[in-house]
C-alpha positions as CSV (number, residue, x, y, z in Angstrom):
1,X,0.0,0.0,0.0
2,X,1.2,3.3,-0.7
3,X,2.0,5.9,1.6
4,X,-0.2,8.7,0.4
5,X,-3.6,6.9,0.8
6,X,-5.5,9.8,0.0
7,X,-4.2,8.6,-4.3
8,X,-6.0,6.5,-6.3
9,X,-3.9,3.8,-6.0
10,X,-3.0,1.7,-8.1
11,X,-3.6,4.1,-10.4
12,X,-1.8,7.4,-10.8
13,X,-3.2,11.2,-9.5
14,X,-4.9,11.7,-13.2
15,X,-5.8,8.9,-14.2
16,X,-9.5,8.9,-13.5
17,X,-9.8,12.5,-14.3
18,X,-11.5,11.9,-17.7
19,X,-13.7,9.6,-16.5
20,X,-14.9,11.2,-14.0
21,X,-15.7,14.2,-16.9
22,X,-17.2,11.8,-18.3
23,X,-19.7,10.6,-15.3
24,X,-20.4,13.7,-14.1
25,X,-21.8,14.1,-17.9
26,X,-24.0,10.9,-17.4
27,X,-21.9,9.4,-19.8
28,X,-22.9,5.2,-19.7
29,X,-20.6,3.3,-16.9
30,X,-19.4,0.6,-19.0
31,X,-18.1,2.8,-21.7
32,X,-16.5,5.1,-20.0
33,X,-15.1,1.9,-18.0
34,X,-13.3,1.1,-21.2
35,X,-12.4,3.9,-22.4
36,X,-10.4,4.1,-18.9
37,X,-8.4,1.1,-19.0
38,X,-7.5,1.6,-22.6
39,X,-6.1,5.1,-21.3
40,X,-4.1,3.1,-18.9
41,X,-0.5,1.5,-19.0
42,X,-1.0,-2.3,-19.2
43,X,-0.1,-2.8,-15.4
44,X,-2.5,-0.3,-13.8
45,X,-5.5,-1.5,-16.4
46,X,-4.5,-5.4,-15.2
47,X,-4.3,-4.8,-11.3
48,X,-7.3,-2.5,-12.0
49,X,-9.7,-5.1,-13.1
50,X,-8.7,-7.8,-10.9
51,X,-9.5,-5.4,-7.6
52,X,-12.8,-4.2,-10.0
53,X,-14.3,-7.9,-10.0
54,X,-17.2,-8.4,-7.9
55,X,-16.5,-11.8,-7.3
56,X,-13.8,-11.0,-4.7
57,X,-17.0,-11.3,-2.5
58,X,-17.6,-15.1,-3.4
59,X,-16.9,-15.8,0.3
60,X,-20.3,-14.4,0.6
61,X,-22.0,-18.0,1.0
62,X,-20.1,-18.4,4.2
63,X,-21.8,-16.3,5.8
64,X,-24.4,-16.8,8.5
65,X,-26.2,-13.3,8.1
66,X,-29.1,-12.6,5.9
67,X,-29.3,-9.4,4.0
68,X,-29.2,-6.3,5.7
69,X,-26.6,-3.0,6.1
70,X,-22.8,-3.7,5.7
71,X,-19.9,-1.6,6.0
72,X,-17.3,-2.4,3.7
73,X,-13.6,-0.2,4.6
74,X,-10.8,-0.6,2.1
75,X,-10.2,0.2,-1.2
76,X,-13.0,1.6,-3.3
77,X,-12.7,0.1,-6.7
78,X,-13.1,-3.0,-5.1
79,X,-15.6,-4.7,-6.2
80,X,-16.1,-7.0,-3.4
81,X,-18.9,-4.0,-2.0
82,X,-20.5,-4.2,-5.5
83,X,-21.0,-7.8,-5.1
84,X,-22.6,-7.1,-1.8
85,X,-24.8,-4.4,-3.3
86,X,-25.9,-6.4,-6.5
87,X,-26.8,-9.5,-4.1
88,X,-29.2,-7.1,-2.0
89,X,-26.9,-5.6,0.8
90,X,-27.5,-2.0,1.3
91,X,-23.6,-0.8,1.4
92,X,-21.9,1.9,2.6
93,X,-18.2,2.1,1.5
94,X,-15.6,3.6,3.3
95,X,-12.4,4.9,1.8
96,X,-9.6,7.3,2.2
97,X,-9.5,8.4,-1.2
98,X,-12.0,10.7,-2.8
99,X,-11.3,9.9,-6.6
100,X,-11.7,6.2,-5.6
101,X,-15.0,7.1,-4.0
102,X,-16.5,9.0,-7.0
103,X,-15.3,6.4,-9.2
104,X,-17.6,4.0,-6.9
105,X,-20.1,6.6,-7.0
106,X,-20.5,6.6,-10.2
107,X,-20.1,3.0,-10.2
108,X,-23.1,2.6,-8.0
109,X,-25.2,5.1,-10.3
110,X,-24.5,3.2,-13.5
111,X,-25.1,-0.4,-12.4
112,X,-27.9,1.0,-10.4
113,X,-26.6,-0.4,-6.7
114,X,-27.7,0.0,-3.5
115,X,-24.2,2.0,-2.3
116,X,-23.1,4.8,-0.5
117,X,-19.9,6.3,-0.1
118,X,-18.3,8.0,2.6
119,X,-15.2,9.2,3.0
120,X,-12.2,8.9,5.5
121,X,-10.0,11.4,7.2
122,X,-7.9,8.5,8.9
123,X,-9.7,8.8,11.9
124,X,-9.3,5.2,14.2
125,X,-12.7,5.7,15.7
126,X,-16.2,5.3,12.9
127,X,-18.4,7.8,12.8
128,X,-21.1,5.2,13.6
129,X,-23.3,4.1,16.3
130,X,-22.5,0.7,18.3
131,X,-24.1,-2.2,16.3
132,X,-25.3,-0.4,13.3
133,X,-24.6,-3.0,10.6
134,X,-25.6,-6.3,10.1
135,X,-22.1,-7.0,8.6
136,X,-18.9,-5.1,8.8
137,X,-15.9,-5.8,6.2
138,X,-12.8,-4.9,6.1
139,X,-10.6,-5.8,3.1
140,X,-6.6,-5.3,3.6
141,X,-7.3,-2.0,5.3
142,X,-5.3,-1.4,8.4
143,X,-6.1,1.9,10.0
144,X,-9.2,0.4,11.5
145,X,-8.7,-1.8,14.2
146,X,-10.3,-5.2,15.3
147,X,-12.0,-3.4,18.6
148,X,-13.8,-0.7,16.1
149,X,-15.2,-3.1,13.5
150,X,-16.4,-5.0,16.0
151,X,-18.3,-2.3,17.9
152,X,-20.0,-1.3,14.9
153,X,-21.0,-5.0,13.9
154,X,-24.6,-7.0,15.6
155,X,-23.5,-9.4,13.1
156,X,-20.8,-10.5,11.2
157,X,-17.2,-9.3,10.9
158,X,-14.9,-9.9,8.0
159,X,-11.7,-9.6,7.7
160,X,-9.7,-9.9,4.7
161,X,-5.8,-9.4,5.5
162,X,-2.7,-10.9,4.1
163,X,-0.5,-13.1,5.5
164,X,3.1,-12.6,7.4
165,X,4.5,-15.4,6.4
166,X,3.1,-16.2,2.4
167,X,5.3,-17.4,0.4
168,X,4.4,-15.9,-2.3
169,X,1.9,-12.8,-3.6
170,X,0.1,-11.8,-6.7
171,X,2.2,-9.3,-8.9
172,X,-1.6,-7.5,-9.8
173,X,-1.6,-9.7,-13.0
174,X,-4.3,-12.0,-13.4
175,X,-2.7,-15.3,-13.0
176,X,0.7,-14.6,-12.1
177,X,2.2,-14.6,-8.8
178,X,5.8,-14.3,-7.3
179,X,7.0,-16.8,-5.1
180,X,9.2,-14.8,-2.2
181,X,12.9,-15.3,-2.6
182,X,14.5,-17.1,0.6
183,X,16.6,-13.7,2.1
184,X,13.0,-11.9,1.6
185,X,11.4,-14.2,3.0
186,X,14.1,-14.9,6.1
187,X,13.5,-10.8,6.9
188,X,9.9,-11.2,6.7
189,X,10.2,-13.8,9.9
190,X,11.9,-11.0,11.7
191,X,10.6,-7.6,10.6
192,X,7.6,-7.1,12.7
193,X,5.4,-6.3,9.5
194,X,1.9,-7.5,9.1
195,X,0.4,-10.4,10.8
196,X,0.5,-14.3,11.3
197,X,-2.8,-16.1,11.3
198,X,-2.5,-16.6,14.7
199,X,-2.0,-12.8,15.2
200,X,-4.9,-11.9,13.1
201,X,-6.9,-14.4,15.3
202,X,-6.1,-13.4,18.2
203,X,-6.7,-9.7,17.5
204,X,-10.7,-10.6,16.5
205,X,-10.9,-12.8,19.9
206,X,-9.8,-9.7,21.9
207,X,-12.1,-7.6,20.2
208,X,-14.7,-9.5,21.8
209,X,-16.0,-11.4,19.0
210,X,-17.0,-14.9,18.7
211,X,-17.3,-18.2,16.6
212,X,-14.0,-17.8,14.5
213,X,-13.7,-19.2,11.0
214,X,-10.5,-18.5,9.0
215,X,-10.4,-19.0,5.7
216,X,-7.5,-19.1,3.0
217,X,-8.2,-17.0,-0.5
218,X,-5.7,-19.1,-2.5
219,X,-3.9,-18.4,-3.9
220,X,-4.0,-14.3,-3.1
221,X,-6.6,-12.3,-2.0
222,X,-6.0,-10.0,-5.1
223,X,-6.5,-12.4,-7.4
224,X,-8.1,-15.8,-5.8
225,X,-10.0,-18.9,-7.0
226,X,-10.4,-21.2,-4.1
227,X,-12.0,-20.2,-0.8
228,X,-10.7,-22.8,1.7
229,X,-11.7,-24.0,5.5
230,X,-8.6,-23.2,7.8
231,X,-10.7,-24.8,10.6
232,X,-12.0,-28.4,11.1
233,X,-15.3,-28.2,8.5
234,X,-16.1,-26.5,5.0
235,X,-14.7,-26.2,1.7
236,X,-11.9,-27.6,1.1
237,X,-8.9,-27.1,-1.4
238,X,-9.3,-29.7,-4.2
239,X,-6.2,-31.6,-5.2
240,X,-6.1,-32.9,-8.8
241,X,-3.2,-35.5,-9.9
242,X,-0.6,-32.7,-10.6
243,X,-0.9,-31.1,-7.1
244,X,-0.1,-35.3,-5.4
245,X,2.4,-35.7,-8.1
246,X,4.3,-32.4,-6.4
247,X,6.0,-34.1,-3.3
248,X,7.4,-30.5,-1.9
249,X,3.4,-29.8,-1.7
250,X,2.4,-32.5,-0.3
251,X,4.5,-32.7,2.4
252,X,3.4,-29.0,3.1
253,X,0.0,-30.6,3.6
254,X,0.9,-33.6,5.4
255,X,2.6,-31.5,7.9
256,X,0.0,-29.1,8.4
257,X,1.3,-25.7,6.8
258,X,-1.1,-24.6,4.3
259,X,-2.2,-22.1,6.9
260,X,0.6,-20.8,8.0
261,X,2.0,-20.0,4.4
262,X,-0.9,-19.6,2.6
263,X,-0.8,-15.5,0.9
264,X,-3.9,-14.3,2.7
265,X,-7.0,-15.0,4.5
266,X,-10.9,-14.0,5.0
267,X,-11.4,-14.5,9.0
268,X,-15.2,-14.4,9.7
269,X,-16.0,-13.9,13.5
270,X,-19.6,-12.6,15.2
271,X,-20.6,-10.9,18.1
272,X,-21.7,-12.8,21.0
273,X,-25.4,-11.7,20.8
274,X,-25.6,-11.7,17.3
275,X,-28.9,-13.0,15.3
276,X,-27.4,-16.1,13.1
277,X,-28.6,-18.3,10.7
278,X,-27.4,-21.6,8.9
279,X,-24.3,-20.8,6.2
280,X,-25.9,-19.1,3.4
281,X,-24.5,-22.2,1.4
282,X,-26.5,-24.7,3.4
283,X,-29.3,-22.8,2.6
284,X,-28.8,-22.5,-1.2
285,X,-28.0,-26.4,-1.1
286,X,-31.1,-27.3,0.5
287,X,-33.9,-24.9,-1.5
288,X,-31.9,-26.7,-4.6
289,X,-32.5,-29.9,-3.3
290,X,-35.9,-29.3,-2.6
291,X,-37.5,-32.5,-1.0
292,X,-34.9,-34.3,-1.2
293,X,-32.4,-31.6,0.9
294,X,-33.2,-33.5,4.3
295,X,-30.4,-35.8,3.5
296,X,-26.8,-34.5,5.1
297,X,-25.1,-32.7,2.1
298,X,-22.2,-30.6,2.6
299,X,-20.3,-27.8,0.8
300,X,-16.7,-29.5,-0.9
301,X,-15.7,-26.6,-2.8
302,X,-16.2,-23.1,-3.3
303,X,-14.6,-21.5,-6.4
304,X,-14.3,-17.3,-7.2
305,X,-14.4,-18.3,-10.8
306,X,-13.3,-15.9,-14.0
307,X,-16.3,-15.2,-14.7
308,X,-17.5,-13.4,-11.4
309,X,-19.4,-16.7,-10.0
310,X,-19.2,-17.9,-6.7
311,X,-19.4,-21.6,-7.5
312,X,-20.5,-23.6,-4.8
313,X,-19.9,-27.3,-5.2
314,X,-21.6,-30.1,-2.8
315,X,-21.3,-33.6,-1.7
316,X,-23.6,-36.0,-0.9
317,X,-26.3,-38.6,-1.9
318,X,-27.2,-35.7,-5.0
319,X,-24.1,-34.0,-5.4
320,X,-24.8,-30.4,-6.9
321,X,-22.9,-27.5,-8.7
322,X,-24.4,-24.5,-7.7
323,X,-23.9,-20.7,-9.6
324,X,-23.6,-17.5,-8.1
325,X,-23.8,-14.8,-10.4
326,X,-22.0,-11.5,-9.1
327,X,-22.4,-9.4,-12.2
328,X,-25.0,-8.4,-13.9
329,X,-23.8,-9.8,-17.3
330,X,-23.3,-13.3,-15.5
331,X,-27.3,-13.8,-15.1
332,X,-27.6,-13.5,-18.7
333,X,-25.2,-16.0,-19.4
334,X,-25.8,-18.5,-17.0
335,X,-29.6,-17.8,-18.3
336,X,-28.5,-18.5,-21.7
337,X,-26.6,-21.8,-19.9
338,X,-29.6,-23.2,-18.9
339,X,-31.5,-22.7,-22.2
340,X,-29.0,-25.0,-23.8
341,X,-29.0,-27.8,-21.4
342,X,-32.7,-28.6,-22.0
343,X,-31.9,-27.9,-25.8
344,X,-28.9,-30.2,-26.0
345,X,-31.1,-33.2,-24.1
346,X,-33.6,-32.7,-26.9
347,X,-31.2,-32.6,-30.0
348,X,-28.5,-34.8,-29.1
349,X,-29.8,-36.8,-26.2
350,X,-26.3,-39.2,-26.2
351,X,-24.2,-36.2,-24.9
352,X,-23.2,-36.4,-21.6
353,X,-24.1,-32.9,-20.2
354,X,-25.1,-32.5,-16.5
355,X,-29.0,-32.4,-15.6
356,X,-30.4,-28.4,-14.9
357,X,-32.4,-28.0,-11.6
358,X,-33.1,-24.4,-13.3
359,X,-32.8,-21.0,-11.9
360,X,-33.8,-20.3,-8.1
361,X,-35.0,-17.7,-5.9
362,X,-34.1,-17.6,-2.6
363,X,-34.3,-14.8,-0.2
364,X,-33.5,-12.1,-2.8
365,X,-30.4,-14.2,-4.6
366,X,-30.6,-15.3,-7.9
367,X,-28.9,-18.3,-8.5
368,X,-28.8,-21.6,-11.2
369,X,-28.2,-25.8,-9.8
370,X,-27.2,-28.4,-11.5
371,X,-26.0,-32.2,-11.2
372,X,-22.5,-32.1,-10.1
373,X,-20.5,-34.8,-12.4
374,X,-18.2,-37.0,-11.3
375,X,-14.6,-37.2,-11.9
376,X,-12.1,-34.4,-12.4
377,X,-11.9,-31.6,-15.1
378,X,-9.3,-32.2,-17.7
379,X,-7.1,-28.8,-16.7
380,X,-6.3,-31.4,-13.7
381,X,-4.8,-34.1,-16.5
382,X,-2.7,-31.2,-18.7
383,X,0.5,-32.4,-19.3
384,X,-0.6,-36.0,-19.0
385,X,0.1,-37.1,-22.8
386,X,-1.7,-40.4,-22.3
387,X,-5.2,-38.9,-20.8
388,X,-4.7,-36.0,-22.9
389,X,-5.0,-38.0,-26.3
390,X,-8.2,-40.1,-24.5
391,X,-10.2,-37.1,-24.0
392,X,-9.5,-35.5,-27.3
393,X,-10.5,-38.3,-28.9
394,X,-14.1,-38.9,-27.0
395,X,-14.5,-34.7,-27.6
396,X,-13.4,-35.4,-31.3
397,X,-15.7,-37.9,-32.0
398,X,-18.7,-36.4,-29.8
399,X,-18.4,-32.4,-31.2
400,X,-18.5,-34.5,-34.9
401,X,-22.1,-35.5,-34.2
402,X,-23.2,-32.1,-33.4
403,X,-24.4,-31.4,-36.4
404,X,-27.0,-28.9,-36.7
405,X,-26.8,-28.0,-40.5
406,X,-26.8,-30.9,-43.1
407,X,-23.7,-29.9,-45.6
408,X,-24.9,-27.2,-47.8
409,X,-23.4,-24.5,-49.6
410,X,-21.9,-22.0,-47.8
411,X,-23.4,-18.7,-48.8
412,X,-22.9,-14.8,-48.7
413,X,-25.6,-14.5,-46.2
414,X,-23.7,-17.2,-43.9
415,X,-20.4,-15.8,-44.2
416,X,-21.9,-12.5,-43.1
417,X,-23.7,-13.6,-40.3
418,X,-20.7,-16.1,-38.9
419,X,-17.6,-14.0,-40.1
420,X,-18.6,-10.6,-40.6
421,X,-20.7,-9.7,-37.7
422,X,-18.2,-10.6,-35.7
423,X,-15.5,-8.5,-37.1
424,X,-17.6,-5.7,-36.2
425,X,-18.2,-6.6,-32.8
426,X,-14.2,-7.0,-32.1
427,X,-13.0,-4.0,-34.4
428,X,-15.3,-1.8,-32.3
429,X,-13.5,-3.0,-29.1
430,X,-9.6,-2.6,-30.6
431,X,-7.7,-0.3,-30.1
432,X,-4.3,-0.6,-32.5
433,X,-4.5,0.1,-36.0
434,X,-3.1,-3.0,-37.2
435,X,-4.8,-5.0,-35.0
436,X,-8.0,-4.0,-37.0
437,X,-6.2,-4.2,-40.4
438,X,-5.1,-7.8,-39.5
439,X,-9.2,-8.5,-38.4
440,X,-10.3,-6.8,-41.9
441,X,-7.9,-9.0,-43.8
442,X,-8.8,-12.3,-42.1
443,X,-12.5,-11.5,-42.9
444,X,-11.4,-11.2,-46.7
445,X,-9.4,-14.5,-46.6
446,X,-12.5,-16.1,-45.0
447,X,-15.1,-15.3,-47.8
448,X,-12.3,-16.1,-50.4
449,X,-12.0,-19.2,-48.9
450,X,-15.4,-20.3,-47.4
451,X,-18.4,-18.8,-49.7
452,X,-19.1,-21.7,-52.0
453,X,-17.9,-24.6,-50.1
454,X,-19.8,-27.1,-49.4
455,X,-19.7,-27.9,-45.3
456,X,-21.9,-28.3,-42.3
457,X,-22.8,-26.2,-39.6
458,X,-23.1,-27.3,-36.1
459,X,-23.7,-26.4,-32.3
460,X,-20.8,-24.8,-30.9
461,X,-20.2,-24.6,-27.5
462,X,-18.7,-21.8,-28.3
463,X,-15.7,-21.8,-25.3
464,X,-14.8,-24.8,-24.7
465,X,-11.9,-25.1,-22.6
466,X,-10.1,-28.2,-20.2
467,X,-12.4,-26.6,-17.1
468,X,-15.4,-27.1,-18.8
469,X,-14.5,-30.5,-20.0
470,X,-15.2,-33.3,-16.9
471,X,-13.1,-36.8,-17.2
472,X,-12.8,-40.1,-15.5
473,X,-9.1,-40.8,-14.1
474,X,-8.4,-42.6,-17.5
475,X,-9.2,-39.2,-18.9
476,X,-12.8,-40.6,-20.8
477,X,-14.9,-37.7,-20.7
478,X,-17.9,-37.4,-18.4
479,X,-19.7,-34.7,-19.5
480,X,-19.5,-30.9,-21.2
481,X,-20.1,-27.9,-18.7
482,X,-20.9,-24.3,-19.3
483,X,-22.6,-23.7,-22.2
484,X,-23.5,-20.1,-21.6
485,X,-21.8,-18.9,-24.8
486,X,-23.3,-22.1,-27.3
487,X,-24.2,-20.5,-31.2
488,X,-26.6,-23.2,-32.6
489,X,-25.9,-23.2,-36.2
490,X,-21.3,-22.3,-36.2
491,X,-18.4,-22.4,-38.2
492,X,-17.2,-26.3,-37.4
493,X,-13.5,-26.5,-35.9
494,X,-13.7,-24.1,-33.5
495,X,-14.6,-26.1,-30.6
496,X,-11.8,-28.5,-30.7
497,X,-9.2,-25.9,-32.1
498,X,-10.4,-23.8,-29.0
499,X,-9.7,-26.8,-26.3
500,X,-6.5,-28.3,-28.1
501,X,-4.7,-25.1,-28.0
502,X,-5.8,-23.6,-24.6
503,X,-4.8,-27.0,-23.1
504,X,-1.4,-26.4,-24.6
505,X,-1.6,-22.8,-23.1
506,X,-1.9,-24.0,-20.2
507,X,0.9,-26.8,-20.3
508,X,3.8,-24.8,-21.7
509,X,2.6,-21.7,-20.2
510,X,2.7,-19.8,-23.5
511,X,0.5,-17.0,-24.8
512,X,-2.8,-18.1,-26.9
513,X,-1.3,-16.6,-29.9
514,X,2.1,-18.5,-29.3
515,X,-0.3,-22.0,-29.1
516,X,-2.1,-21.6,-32.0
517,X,1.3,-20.6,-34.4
518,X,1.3,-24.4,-33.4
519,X,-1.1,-24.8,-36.3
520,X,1.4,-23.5,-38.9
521,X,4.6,-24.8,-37.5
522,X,5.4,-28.7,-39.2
523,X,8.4,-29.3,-37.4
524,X,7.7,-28.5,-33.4
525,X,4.0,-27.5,-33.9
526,X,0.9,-29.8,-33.1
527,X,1.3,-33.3,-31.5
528,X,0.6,-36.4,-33.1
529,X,-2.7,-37.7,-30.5
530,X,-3.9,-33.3,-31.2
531,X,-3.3,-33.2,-35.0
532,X,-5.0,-37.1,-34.9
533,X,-8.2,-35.3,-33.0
534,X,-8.1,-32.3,-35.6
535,X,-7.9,-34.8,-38.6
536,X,-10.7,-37.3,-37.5
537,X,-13.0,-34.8,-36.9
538,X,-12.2,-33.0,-40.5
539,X,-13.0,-36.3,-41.8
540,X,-15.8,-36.7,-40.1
541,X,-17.9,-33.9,-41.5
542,X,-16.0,-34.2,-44.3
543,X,-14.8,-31.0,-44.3
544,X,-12.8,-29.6,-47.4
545,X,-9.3,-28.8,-47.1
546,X,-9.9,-24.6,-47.5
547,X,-12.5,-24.8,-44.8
548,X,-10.3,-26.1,-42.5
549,X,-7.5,-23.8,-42.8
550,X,-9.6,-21.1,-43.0
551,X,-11.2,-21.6,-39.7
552,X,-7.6,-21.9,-38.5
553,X,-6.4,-18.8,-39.4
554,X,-9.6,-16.7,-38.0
555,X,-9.3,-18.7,-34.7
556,X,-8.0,-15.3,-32.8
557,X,-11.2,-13.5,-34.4
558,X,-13.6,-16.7,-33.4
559,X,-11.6,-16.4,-29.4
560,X,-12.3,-12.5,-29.1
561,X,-15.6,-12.0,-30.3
562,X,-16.5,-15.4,-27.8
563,X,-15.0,-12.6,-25.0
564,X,-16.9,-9.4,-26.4
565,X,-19.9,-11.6,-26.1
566,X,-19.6,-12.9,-22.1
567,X,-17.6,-10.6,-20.3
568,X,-19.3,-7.5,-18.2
569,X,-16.8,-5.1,-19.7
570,X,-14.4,-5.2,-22.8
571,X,-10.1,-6.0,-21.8
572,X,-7.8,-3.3,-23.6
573,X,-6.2,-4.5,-26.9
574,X,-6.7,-8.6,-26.1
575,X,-6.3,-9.3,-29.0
576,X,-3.2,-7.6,-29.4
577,X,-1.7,-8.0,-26.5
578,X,-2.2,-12.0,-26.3
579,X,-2.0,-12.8,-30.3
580,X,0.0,-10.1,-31.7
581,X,-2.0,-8.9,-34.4
């Protein structure tokens, strides 16, 4: 943190003075959103939209407190108070920074939220009443002590904090992290700075409040997926065959230190007298359930996922996989999600999807349950050449099938509606001149290529990646998840080109532009078992050479306007950045 808190950190003393202009103007949020990170230097616009998701509130269905006022103190482009807000909670937010306070003004104006601001001087004492929230949160903020957010609680307190001892820390990146270096981390044991779990602990029991439950955010509170149970029940940290195959890890766990290292923690306490229900996740569980919820079922899992769910997953006698929606745009999708699981069991009943217990209503939350499949997802078997060429053969041979368009000739109409529109919906979003000359010219090379062929068209899921793709340990697939994003009549290819080259994203660590060059490279490029997959399914639909090279080549086009389509706001230069065109 810096030491002028009154800045908009982590962004610099102007950089929110346009759109601020621009709110005060009644200019639309999400635009102006935009327009502000693509004003920004990479680094700020990245550690900018990680603290702006609202999911960094999916420890939400921990809590024990229905609906009612909370006090959120920290930083105010979090979005953590947003997800409050948009899941009924009337908010006030507290901050020491003004800009960051009318940027959450305005953000509270444009997604219509139930949010006030109010603004601090530093002071150690709140200018509030004893007990006059129902929830009190404080995330990484530390000129507010225990004593104080516990005398303004008659319900819940939590605290978000880091850890003394991590070893290691987000670097404000989505998804990359720096693991401490040993004479950093030697001084840390020594300095005095920050606080130990214990510490932290210790500090909320003194404050007088009650019924302690420490959780880890792993792997950072700036940028986490897992929520995990530091204390003898709740969700756990799931450990695929990569995490046992790690023996340093494991004996970390086996000797009990995942605590006491872990980056950061969400400690949730109450005051003594305060009025407490069952774990808001027991109590989305058992609604799902319906009559059946008198069984014992328990919450294994809970995930902050990338796209702003909390994703609750149960065990039991009917194991479920709850969603959470904590934006706006989420709803829509997992809306649209739903749709296609009753559509897919009526056009191509043999596909192993999960069955929908719909969309549900309970006390104010919005939320979607499912059947919760068995086995793991296939980002847990990456790098596992054997399992790897299983499951792309089973998704080969079942996205093959998926027909939705006998083979027809592929017309000006089509090409405009498959190809073109969606140039324009990227091109609106770039930013770089030649990133928009490269999408103009792969829209000519498409309709050069494509308009007269004759091809099928089929149901796409549209993003289909290893977490959306369950498997047995064998790595057989189970079953297709997420299918929020599904286009009934697409381009063919896309799919598998989608999964084959994000898998090998995610196993080399390489950019998505860097994986898919593997198309074009015939020495180092493609693998025998993923060019095998590619060629089957070709064959298959009987594709024609020119089709599938074409579909190749637009595959950055097909990935960004898949993005412009599901996310709440659009990334600056994507494309760009991650395929260098």
């Amino acid at each position: 943190m810096p030491a002028d808190l009154h800045s908009p950190w982590p962004l610099e003393a102007d950089d929110l003075k346009q759109f601020l202009a621009s709110a005060a103007e009644g200019a639309d949020f999400r635009e102006s959103l935009e327009e502000l990170l693509c004003s920004l230097p990479l680094q700020r616009a990245e550690h900018l939209m990680l603290l702006l998701r609202h999911s960094r509130a999916a420890w939400l269905p921990l809590l024990r407190t229905r609906r009612g006022r909370a006090l959120f103190i920290g930083n105010a482009f979090s979005g953590a108070g947003a997800g409050l807000a948009l899941l009924g909670w009337e908010v006030v937010l507290r901050d020491e920074s003004s800009s960051r306070l009318a940027f959450a003004d305005a953000r509270a104006r444009g997604l219509k939220l139930p949010m006030q601001t109010e603004l601090s001087d530093g002071e150690r004492r709140l200018p509030h009443p004893d007990e006059s929230f129902d929830l009190v949160v404080s995330e990484r903020a530390v000129s507010v002590s225990a004593a104080e957010l516990a005398r303004v609680s008659r319900g819940e307190v939590v605290l978000v904090a880091d850890n003394r001892y991590a070893y290691k820390r987000s670097t404000g990146v989505h998804g990359e992290f720096e693991v401490r270096r040993p004479g950093e981390y030697l001084k840390s044991l020594f300095s005095g700075e920050g606080k130990s779990l214990a510490e932290h602990s210790a500090e909320l029991q003194r404050a007088g409040l009650v019924g302690l439950r420490p959780h880890a955010l792993y792997p950072d509170s700036r940028d986490f997926t897992f929520c995990v149970s530091l204390g003898d029940s709740g969700p756990s940290l799931p450990l695929g065959p990569k995490e046992r195959s790690n023996r340093l890890k494991m004996l970390a766990k086996g000797l009990g230190l995942f605590p006491h290292l872990t980056p950061s923690y969400a400690l949730i306490a109450h005051k003594p007298r305060a009025r407490l229900e069952r774990p808001l996740s027991e109590l989305l569980i058992t609604e799902a359930l319906g009559a059946g919820g008198s069984a014992a079922h328990e919450l294994e899992h809970l995930v902050n996922t990338r796209a702003s769910n909390a994703l609750l997953l149960s065990e039991g006698a009917r194991p479920l996989a709850l969603h959470v929606p904590m934006e706006s745009y989420q709803k829509r999708h997992m809306k649209r999600h739903l749709a296609a699981l009753s559509e897919l069991r009526d056009e191509f009943p043999w596909l192993p999807v999960p069955r929908s217990c719909g969309a549900i209503m309970m006390d104010g939350i919005w939320y979607t349950a499912e059947e919760r499949l068995e086995g793991l997802t296939a980002g847990q078997i990456c790098g596992d050449p054997r399992r790897v060429e299983r499951m792309l053969r089973d998704v080969s041979l079942h996205l093959s099938k998926m027909t939705t368009r006998p083979a027809t000739t592929f017309t000006e109409r089509d090409c405009e509606r498959l190809v073109g529109e969606r140039v324009r919906r990227v091109v609106e979003k770039a930013k770089e001149t030649s990133t928009i000359a490269a999408l103009r010219e792969m829209e000519w090379r498409a309709r050069e290529a494509l308009v007269g062929e004759v091809f099928p068209l089929v149901r796409s899921h549209g993003d289909l990646r290893s977490k959306h793709v369950q498997v047995d340990t064998q790595g057989g697939v189970l079953g297709y998840l997420d299918w929020g994003s599904t286009v009934e009549q697409d381009l063919p290819m896309f799919d598998l080109l989608h999964l084959i080259i994000h898998e090998r994203k995610q196993e080399s660590g390489v950019t998505p532009g860097e994986a898919w060059r593997l198309l074009e490279d015939s020495d180092g490029g493609l693998r025998p078992h993923e060019r095998a997959a590619l060629d089957s399914y070709a064959s298959a639909l009987e594709l024609p050479a020119r089709v599938v090279t074409a579909v190749e080549r637009i595959y950055p086009l097909l990935v960004a306007d898949v993005a412009e389509r599901s996310w709440d706001y659009s990334r600056p230069d994507w494309v760009h950045r991650f395929f260098g065109i």
